[in-house]
N, CA, C and O of each residue as an XYZ file, in Angstrom:
240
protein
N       0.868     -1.167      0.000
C       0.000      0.000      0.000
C       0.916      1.231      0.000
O       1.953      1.377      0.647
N       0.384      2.012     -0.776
C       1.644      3.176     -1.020
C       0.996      4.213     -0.054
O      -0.043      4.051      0.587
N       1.607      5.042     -0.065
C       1.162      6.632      1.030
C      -0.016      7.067      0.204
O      -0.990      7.374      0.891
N      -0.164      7.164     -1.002
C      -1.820      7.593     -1.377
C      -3.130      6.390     -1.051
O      -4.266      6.833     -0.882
N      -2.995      5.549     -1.011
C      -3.468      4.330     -0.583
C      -3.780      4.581      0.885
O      -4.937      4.710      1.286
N      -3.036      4.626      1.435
C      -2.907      4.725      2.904
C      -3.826      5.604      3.122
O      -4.997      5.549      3.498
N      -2.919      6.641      2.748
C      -4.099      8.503      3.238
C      -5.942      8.351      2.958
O      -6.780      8.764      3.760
N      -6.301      7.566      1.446
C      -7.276      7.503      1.365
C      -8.125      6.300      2.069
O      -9.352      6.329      2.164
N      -7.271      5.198      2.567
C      -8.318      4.486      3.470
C      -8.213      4.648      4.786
O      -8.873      3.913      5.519
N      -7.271      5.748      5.389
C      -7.450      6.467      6.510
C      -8.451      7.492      6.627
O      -9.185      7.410      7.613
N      -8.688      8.736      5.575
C      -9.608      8.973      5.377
C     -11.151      8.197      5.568
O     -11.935      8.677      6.386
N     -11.492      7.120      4.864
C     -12.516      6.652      5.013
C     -12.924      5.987      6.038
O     -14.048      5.955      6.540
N     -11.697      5.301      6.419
C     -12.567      4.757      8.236
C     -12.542      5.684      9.262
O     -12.968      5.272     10.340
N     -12.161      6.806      9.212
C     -11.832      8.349      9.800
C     -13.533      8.477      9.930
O     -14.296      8.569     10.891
N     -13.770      8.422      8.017
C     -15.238      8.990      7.629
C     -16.546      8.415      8.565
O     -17.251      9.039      9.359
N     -16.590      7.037      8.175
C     -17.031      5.520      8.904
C     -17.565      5.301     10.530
O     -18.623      5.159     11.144
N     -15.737      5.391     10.852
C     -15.641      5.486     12.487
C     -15.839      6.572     13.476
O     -15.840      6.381     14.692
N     -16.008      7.726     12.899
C     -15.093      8.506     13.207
C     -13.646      8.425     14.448
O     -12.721      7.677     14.133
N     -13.525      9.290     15.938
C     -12.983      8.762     16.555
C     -12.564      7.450     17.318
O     -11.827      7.386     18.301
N     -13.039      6.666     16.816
C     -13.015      5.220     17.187
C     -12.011      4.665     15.878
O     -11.133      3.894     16.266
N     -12.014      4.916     14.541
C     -10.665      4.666     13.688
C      -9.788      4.318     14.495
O      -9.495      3.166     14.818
N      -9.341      5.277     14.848
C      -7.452      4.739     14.934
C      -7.584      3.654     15.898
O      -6.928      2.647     15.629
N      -8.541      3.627     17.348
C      -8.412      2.846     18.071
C      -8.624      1.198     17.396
O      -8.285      0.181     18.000
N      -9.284      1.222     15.962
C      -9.747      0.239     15.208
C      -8.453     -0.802     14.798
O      -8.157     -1.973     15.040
N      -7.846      0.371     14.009
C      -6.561      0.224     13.319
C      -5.513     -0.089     14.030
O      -4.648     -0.827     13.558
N      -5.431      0.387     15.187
C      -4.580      0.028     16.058
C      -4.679     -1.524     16.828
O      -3.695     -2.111     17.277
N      -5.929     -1.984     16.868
C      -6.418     -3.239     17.155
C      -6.355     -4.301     15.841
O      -6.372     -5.496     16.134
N      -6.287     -3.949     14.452
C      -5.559     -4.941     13.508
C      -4.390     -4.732     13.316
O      -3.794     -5.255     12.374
N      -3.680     -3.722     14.382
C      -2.492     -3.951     13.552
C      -1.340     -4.852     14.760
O      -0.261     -5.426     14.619
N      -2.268     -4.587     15.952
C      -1.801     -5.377     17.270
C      -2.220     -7.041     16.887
O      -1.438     -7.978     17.054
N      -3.431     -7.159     16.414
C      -3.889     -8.550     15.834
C      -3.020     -8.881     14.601
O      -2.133     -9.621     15.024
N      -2.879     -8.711     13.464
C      -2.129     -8.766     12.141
C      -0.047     -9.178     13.178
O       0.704    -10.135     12.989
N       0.042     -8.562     13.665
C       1.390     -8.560     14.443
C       1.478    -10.029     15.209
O       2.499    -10.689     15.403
N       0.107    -10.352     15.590
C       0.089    -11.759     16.697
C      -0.019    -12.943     15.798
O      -0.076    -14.104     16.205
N      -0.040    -12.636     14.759
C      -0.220    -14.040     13.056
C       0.971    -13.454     12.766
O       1.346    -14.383     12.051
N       1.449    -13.052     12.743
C       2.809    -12.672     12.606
C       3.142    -12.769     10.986
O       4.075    -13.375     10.459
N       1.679    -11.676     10.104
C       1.845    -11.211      9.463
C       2.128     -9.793      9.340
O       1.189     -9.081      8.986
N       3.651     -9.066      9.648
C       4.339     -8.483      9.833
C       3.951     -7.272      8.399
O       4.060     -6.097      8.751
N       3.768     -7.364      7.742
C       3.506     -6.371      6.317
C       2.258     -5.656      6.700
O       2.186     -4.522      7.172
N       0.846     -6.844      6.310
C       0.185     -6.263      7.477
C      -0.135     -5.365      8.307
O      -0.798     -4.370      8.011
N       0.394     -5.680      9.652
C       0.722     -5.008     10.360
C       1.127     -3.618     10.328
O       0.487     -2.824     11.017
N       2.075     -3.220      9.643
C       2.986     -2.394      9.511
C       1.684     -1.244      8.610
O       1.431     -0.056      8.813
N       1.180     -2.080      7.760
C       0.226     -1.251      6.783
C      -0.502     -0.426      7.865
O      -0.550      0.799      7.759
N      -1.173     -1.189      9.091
C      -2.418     -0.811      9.520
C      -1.371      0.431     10.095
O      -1.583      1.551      9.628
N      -0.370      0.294     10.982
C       0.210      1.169     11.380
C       0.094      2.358     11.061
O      -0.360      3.276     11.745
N       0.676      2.396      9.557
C       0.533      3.612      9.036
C      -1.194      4.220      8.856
O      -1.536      5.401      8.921
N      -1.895      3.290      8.671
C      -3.133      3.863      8.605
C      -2.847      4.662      9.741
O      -2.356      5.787      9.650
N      -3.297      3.821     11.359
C      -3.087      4.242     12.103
C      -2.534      5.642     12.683
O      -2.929      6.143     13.735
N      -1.455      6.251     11.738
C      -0.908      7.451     12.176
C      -1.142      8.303     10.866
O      -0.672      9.440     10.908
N      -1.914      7.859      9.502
C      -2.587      9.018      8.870
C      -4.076      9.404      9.962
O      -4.580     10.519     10.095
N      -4.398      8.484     10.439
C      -5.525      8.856     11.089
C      -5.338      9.724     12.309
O      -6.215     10.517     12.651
N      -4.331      9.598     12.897
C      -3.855     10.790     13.951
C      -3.842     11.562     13.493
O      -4.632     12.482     13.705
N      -2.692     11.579     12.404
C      -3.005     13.349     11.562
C      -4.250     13.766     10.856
O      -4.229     14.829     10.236
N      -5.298     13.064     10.882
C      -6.187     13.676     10.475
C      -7.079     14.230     11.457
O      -8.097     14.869     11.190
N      -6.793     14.046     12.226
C      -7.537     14.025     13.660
C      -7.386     15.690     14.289
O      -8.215     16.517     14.668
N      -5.562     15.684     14.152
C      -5.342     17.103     14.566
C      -4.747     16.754     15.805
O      -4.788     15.680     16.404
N      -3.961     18.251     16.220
C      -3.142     17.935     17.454
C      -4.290     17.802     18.674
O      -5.343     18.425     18.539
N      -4.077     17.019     19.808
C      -4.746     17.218     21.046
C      -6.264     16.460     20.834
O      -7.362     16.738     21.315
N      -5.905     15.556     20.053
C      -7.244     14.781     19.660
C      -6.986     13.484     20.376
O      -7.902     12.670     20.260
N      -5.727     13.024     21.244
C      -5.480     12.030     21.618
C      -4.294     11.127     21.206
O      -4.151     10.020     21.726
């Protein structure tokens, strides 16, 4: 998944979830890590921290 990839399905579970996203993403990427599919993982991550920045500072 490239960084435009990323940004836009951070965006949408942003859209979806709203504040509950990242906590989402952060829970497949802790799960994806325990199958110790490592790529995965790493993907949700980054979701994970486009979704912080979309969030804004002091959003948590």
């Amino acid at each position: 998944m490239d960084a435009i990839q990323t940004a836009q399905y951070a965006r949408a579970l942003y859209g979806a979830h709203g504040d509950k996203a990242e906590a989402e993403a952060a829970e497949k990427a802790r799960s994806c890590a325990a199958a110790n599919r490592t790529a995965e993982a790493e993907q949700w991550q980054a979701v994970r921290e486009a979704i912080r920045q979309l969030r804004g500072p002091n959003q948590g």
